[in-house]
LOPATOR-370710 format. One record per atom (N, C-alpha, C): residue number from 1; atom name; x, y, z. Coordinates in nm, 2 decimals. Layout:
% residues N
vose i:NUM&at:CA&px:X&py:Y&pz:Z
...
% end
This chain:
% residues 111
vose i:1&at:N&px:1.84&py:-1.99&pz:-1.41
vose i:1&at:CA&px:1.86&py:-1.86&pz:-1.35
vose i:1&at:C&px:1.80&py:-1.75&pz:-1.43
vose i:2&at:N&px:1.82&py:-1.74&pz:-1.54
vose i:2&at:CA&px:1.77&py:-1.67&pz:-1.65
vose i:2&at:C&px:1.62&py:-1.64&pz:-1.64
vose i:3&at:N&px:1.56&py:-1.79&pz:-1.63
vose i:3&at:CA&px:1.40&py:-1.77&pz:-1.66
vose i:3&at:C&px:1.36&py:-1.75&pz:-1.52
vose i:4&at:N&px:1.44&py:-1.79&pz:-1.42
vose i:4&at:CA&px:1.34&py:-1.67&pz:-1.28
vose i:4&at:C&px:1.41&py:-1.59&pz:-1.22
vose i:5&at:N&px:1.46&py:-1.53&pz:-1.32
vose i:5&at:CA&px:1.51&py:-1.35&pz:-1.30
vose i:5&at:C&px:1.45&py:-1.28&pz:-1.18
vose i:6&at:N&px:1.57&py:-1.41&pz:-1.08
vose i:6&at:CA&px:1.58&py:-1.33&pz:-0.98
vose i:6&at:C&px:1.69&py:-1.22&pz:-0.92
vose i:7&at:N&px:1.83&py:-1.26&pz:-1.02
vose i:7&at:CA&px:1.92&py:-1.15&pz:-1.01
vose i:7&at:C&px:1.88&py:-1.07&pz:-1.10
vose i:8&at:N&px:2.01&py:-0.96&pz:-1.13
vose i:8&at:CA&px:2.03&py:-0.90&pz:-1.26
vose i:8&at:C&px:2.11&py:-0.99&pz:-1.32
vose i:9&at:N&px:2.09&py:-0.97&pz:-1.49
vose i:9&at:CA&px:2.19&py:-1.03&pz:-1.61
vose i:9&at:C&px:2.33&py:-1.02&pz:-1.58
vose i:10&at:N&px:2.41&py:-0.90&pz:-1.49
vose i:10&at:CA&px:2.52&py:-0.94&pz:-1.50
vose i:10&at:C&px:2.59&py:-0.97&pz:-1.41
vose i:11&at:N&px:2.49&py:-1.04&pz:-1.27
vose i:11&at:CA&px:2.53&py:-1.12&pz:-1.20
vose i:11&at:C&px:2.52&py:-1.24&pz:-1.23
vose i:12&at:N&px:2.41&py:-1.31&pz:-1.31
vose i:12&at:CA&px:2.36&py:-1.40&pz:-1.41
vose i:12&at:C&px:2.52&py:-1.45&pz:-1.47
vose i:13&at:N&px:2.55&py:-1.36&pz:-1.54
vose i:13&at:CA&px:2.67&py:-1.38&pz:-1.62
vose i:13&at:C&px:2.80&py:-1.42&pz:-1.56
vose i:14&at:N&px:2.82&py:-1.35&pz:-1.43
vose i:14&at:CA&px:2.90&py:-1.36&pz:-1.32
vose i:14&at:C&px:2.91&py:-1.50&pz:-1.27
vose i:15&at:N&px:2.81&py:-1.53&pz:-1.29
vose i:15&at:CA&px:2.80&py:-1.67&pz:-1.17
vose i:15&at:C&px:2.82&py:-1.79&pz:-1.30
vose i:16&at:N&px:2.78&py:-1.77&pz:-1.37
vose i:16&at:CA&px:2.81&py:-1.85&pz:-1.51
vose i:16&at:C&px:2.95&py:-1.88&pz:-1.60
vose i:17&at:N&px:2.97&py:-1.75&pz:-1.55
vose i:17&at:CA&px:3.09&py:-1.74&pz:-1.63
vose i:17&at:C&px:3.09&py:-1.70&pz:-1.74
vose i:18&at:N&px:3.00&py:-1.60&pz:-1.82
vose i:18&at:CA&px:2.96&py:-1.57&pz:-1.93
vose i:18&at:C&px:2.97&py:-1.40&pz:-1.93
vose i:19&at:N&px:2.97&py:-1.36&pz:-2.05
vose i:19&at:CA&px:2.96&py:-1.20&pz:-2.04
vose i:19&at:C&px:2.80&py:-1.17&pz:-2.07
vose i:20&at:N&px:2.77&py:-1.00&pz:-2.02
vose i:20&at:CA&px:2.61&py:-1.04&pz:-2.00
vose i:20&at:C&px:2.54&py:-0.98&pz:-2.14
vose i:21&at:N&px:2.65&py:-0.96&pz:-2.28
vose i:21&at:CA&px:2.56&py:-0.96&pz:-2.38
vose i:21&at:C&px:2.54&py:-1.15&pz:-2.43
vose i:22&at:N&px:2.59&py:-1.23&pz:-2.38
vose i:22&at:CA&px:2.56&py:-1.36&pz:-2.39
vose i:22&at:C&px:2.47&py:-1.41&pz:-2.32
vose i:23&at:N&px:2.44&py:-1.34&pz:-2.18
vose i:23&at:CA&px:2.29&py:-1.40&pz:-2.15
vose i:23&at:C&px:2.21&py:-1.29&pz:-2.21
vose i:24&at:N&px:2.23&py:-1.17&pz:-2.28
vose i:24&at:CA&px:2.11&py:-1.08&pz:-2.36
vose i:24&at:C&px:2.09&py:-1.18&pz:-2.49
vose i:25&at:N&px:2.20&py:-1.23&pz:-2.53
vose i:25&at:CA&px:2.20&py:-1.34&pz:-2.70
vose i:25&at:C&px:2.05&py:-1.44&pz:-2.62
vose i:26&at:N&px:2.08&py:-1.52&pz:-2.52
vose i:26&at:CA&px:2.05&py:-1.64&pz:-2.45
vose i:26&at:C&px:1.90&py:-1.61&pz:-2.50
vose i:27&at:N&px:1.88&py:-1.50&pz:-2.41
vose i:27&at:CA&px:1.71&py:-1.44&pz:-2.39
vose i:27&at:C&px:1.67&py:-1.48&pz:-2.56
vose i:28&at:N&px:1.73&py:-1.40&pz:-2.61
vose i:28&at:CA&px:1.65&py:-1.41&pz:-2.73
vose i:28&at:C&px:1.64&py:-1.52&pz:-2.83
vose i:29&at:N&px:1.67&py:-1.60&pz:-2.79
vose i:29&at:CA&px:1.65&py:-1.80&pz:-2.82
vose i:29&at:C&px:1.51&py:-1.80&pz:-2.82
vose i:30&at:N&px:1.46&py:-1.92&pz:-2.88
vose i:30&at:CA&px:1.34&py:-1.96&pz:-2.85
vose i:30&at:C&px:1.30&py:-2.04&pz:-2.74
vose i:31&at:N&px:1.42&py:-2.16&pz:-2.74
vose i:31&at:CA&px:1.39&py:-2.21&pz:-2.63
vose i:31&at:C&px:1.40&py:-2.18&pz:-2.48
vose i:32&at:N&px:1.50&py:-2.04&pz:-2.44
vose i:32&at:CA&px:1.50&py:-1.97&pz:-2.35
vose i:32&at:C&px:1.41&py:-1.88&pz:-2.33
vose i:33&at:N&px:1.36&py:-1.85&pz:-2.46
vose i:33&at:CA&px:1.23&py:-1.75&pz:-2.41
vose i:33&at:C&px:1.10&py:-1.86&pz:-2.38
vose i:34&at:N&px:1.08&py:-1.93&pz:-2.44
vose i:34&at:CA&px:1.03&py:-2.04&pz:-2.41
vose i:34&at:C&px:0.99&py:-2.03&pz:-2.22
vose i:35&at:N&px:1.10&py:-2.11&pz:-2.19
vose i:35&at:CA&px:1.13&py:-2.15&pz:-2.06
vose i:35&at:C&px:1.12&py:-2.05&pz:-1.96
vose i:36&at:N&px:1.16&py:-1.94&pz:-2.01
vose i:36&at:CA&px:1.12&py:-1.80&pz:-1.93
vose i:36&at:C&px:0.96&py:-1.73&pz:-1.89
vose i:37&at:N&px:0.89&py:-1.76&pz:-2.04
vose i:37&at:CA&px:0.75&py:-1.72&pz:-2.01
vose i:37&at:C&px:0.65&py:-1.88&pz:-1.91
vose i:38&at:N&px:0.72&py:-1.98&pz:-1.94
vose i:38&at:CA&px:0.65&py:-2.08&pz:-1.84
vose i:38&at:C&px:0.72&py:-2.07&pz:-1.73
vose i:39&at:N&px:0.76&py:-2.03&pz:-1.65
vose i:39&at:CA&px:0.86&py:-1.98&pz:-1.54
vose i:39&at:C&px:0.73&py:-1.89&pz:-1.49
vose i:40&at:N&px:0.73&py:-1.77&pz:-1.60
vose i:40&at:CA&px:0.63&py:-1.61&pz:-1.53
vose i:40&at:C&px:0.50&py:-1.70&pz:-1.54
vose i:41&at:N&px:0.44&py:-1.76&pz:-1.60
vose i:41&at:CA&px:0.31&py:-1.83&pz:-1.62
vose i:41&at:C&px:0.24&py:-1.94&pz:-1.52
vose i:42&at:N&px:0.36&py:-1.96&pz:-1.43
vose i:42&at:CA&px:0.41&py:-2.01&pz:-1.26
vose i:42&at:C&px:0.38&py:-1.95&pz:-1.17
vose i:43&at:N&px:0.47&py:-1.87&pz:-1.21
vose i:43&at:CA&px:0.41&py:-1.74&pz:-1.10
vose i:43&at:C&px:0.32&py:-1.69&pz:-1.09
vose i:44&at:N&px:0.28&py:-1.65&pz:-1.19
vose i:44&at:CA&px:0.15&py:-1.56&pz:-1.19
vose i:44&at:C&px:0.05&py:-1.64&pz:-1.16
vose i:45&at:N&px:0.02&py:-1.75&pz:-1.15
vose i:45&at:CA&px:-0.08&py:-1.90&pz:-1.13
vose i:45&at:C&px:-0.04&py:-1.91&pz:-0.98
vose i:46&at:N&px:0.07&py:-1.86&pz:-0.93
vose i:46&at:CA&px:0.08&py:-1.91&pz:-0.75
vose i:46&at:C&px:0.02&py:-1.77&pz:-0.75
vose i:47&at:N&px:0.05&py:-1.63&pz:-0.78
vose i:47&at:CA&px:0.00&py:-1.55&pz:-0.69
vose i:47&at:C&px:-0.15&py:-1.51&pz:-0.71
vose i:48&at:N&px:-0.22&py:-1.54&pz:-0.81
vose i:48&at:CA&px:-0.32&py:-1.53&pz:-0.80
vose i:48&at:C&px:-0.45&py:-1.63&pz:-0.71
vose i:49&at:N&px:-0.43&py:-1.76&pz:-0.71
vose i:49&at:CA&px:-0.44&py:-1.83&pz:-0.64
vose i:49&at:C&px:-0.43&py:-1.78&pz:-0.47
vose i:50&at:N&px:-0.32&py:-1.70&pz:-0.49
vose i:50&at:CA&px:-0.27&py:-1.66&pz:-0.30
vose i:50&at:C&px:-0.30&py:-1.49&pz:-0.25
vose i:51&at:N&px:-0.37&py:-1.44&pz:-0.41
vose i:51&at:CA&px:-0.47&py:-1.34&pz:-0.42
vose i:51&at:C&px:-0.64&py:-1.40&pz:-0.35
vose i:52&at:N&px:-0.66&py:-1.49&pz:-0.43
vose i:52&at:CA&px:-0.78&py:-1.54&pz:-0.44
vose i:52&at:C&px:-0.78&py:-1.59&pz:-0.30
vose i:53&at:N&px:-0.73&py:-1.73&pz:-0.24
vose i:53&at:CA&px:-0.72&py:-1.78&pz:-0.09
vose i:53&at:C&px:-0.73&py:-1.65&pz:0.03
vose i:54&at:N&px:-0.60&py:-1.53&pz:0.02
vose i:54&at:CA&px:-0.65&py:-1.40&pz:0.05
vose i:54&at:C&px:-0.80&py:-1.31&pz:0.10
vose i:55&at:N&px:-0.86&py:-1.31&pz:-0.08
vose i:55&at:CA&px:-1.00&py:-1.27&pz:-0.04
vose i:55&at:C&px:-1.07&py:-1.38&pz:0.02
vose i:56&at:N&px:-1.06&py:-1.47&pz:-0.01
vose i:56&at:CA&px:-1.16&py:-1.59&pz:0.08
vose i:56&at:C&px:-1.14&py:-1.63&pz:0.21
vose i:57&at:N&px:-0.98&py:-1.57&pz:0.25
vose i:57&at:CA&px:-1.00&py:-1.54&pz:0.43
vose i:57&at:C&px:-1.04&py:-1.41&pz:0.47
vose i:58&at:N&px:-1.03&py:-1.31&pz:0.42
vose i:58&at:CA&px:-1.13&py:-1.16&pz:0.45
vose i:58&at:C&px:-1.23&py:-1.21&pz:0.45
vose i:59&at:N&px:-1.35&py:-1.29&pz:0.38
vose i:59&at:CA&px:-1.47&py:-1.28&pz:0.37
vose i:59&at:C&px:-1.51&py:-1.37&pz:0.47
vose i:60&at:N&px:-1.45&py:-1.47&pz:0.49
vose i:60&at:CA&px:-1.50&py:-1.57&pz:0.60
vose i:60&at:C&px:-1.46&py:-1.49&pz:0.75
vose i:61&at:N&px:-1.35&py:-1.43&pz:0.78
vose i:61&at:CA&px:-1.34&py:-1.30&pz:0.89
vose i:61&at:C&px:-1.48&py:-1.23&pz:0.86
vose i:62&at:N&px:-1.49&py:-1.13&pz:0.78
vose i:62&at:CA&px:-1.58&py:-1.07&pz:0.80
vose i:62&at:C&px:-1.74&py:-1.14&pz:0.83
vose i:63&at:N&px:-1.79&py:-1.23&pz:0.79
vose i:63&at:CA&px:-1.86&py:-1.38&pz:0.80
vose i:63&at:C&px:-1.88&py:-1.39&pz:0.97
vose i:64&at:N&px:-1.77&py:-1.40&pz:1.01
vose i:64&at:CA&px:-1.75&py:-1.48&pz:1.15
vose i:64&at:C&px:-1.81&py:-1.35&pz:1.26
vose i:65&at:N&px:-1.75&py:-1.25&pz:1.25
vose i:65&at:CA&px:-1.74&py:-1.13&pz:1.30
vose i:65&at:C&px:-1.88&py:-1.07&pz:1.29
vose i:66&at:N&px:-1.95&py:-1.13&pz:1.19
vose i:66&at:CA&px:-2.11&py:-1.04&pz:1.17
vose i:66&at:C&px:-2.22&py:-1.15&pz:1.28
vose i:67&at:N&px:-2.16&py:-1.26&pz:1.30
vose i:67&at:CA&px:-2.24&py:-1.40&pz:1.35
vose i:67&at:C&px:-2.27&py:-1.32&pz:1.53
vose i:68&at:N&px:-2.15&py:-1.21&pz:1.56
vose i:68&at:CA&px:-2.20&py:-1.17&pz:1.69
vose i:68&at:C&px:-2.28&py:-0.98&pz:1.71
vose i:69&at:N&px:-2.33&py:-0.98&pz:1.56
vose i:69&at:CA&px:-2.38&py:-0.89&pz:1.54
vose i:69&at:C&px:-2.53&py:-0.88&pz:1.66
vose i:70&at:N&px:-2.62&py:-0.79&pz:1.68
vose i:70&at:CA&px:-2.74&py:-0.78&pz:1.72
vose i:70&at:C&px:-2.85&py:-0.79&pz:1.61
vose i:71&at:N&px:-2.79&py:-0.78&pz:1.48
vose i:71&at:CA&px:-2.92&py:-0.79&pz:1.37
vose i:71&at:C&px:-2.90&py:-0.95&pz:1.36
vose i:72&at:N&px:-3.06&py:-0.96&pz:1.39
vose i:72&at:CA&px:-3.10&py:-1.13&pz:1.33
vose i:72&at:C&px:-3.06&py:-1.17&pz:1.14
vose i:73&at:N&px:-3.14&py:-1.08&pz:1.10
vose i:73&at:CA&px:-3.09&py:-1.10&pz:0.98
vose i:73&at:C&px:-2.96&py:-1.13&pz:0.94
vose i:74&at:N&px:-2.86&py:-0.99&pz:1.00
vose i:74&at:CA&px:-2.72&py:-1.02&pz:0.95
vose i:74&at:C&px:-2.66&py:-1.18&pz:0.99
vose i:75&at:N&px:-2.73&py:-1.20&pz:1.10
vose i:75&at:CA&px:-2.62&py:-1.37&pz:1.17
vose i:75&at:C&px:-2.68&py:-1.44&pz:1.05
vose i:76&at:N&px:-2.79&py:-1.45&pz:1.01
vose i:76&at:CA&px:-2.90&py:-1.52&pz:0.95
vose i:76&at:C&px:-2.83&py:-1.56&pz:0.84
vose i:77&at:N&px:-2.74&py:-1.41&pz:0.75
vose i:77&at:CA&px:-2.71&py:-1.42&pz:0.62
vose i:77&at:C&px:-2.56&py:-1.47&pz:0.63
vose i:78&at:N&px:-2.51&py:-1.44&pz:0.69
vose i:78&at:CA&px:-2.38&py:-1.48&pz:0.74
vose i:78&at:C&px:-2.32&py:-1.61&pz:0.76
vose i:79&at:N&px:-2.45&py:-1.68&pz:0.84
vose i:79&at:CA&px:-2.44&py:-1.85&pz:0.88
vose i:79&at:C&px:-2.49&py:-1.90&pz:0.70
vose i:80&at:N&px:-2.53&py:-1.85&pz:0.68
vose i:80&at:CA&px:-2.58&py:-1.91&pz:0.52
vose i:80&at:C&px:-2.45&py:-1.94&pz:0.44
vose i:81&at:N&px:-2.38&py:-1.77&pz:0.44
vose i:81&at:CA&px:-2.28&py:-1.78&pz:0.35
vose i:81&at:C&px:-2.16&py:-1.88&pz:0.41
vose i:82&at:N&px:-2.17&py:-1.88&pz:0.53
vose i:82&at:CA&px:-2.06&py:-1.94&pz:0.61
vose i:82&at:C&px:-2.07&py:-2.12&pz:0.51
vose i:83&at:N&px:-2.18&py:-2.13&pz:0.54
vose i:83&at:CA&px:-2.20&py:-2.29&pz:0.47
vose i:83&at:C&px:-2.18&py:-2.28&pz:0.38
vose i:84&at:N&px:-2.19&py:-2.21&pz:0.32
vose i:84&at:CA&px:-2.18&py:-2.18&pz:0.11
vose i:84&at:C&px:-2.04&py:-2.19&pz:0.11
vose i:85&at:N&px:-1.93&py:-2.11&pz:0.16
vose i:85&at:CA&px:-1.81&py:-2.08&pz:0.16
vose i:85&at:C&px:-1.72&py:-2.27&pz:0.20
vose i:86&at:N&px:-1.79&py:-2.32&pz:0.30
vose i:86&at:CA&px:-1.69&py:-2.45&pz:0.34
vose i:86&at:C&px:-1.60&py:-2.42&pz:0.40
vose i:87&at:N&px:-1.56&py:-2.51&pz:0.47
vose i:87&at:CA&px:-1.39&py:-2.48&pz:0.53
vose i:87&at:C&px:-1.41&py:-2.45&pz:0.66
vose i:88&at:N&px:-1.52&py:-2.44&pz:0.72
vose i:88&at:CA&px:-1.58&py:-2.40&pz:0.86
vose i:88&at:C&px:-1.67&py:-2.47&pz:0.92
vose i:89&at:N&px:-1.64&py:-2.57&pz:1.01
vose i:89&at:CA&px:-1.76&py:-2.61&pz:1.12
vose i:89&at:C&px:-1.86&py:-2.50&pz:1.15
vose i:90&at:N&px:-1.97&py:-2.53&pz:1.16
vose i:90&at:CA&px:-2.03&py:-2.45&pz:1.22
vose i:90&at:C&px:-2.11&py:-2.49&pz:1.35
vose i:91&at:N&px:-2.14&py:-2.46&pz:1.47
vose i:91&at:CA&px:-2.21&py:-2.55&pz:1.60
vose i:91&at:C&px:-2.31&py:-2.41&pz:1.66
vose i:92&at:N&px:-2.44&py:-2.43&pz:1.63
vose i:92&at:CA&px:-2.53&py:-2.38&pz:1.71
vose i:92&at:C&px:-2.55&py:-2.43&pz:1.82
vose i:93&at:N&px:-2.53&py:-2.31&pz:1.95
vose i:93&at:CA&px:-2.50&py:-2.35&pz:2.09
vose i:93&at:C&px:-2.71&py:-2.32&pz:2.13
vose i:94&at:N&px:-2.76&py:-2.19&pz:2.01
vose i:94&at:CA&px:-2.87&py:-2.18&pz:2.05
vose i:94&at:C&px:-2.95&py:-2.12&pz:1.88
vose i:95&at:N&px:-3.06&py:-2.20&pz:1.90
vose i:95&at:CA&px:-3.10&py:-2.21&pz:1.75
vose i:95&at:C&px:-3.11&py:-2.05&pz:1.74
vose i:96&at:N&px:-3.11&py:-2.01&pz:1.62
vose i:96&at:CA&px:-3.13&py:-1.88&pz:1.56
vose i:96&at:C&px:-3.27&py:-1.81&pz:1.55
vose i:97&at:N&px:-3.39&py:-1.96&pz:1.48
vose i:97&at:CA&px:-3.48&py:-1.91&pz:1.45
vose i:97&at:C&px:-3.61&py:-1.92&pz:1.57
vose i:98&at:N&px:-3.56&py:-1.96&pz:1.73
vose i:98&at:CA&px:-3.60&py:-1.97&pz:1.87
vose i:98&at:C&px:-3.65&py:-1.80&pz:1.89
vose i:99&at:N&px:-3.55&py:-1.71&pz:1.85
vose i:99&at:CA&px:-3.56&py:-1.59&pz:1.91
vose i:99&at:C&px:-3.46&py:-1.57&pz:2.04
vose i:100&at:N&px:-3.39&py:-1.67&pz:2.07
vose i:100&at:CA&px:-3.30&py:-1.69&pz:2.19
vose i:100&at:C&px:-3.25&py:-1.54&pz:2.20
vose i:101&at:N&px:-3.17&py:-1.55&pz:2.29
vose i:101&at:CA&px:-3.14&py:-1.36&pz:2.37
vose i:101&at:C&px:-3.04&py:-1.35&pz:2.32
vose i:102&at:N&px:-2.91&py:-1.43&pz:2.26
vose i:102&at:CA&px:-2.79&py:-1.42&pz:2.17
vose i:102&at:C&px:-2.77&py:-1.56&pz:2.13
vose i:103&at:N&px:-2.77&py:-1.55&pz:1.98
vose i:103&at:CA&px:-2.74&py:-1.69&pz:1.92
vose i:103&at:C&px:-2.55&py:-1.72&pz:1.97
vose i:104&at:N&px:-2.55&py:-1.79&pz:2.01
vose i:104&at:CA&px:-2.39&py:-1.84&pz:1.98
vose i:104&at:C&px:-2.33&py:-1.93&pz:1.97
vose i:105&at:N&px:-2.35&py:-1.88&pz:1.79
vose i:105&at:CA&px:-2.28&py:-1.95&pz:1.72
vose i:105&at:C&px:-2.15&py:-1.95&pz:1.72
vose i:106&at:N&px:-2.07&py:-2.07&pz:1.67
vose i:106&at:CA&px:-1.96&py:-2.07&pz:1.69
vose i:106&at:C&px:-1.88&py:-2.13&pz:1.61
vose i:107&at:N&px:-1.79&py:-2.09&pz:1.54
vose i:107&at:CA&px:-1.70&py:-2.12&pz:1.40
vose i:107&at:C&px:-1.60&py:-2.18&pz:1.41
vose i:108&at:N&px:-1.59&py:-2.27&pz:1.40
vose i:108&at:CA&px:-1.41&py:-2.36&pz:1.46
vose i:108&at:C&px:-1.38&py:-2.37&pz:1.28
vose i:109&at:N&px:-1.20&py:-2.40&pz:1.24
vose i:109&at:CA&px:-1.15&py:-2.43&pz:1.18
vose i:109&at:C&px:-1.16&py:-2.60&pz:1.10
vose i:110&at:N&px:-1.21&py:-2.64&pz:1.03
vose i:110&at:CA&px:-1.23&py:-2.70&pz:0.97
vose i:110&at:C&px:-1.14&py:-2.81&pz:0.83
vose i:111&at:N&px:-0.98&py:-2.71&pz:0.88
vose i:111&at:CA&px:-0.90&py:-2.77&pz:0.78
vose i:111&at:C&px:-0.76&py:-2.80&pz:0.83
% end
């Protein structure tokens, strides 16, 4: 309970049965501090990870979203990145480099 301080200390103490300069003694153990910073070192490893997955669904939105642009180019760089990125089918309904009157392409989920 201590190392993922999710209450306060003297509900900590409360639930334990302890007074909360005994979980302030606790903290300052080695082995409790120990156990406490690999607890935050947990954490911080899930949310960045759920930072990072995050930007890598903005980018693949923004990605998908440019594929029905009117610039050749932009679908052009888009479908590139789309493959570089993974995690996306990709299905040409009409080749890109034809000149067709609207490519449409089409992005299905892939996982």
């Amino acid at each position: 309970m201590i190392a993922e301080d999710r209450e306060p200390d003297h509900r900590i103490a409360a639930a334990v049965g302890v007074s909360r300069r005994t979980i302030e003694y606790w903290k300052k153990r080695a082995d409790v501090a120990a156990r406490i910073q690999e607890v935050a070192d947990k954490a911080a490893a899930r949310m960045e990870a759920h930072y990072d997955r995050l930007e890598w669904l903005e980018e693949r939105e923004r990605c998908k979203m440019t594929l029905g642009s009117k610039s050749y180019p932009a679908r052009v760089a888009a479908l590139a990145r789309l493959r570089e990125m993974g995690g996306a089918l990709i299905r040409r309904a009409t080749c890109l480099r034809t000149g067709g009157k609207q490519a449409e392409d089409e992005v299905c989920e892939g996982q």
